[in-house]
C-alpha positions in Angstrom: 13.9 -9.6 13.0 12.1 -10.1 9.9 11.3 -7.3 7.5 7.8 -7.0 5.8 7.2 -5.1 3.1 4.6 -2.0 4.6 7.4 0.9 4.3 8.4 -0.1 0.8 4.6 0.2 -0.3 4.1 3.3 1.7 7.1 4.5 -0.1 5.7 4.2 -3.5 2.4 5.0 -3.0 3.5 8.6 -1.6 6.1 8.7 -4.5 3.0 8.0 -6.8 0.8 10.9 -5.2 -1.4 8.8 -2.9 -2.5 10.1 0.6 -3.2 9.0 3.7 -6.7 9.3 4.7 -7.3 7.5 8.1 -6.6 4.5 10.0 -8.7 1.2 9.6 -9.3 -1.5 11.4 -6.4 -3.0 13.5 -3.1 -2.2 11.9 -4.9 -1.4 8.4 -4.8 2.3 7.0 -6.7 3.3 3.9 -5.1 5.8 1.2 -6.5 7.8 -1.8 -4.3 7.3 -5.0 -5.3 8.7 -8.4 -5.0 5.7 -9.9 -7.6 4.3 -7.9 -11.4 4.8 -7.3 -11.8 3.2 -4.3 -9.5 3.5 -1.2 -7.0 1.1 -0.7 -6.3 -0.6 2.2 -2.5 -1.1 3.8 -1.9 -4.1 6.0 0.6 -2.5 8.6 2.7 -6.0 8.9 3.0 -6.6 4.8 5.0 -10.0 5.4 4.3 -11.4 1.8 5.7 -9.5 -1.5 2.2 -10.8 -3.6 0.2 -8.9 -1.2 2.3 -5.6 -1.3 2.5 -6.1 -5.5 -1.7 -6.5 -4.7 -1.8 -3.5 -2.9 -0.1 -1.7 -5.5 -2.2 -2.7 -8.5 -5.3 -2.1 -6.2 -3.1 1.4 -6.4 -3.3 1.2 -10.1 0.5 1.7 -10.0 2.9 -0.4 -12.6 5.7 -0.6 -10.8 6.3 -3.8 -8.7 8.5 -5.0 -5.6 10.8 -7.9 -6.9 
């Protein structure tokens, strides 16, 4: 089975003091972030590491999954 990437993301943005606000369409779920000023949006099957590193500077956090 392959792994995506959603947990890792999740992961950081708790560590980073973002919150889960609701779900969104289909698998999606939006989260408020301080870094942010919009909510961002979580696929739930992240396959690709340049969409999770996306999500994360949509987060306005620096750090990135290599």
């Amino acid at each position: 089975m392959v792994e995506g990437y959603t947990e890792r993301v999740r992961a950081l943005l708790l560590a980073h003091g973002c919150t889960y606000l609701r779900p969104g369409k289909g698998d999606h779920e939006l989260w408020l972030c301080p870094g942010s000023t919009r909510p961002v949006v979580v696929d739930g099957k992240m396959m690709s590491r340049h969409t999770a590193n996306g999500v994360l500077k949509q987060a306005g956090i620096k750090d990135r999954i290599r």
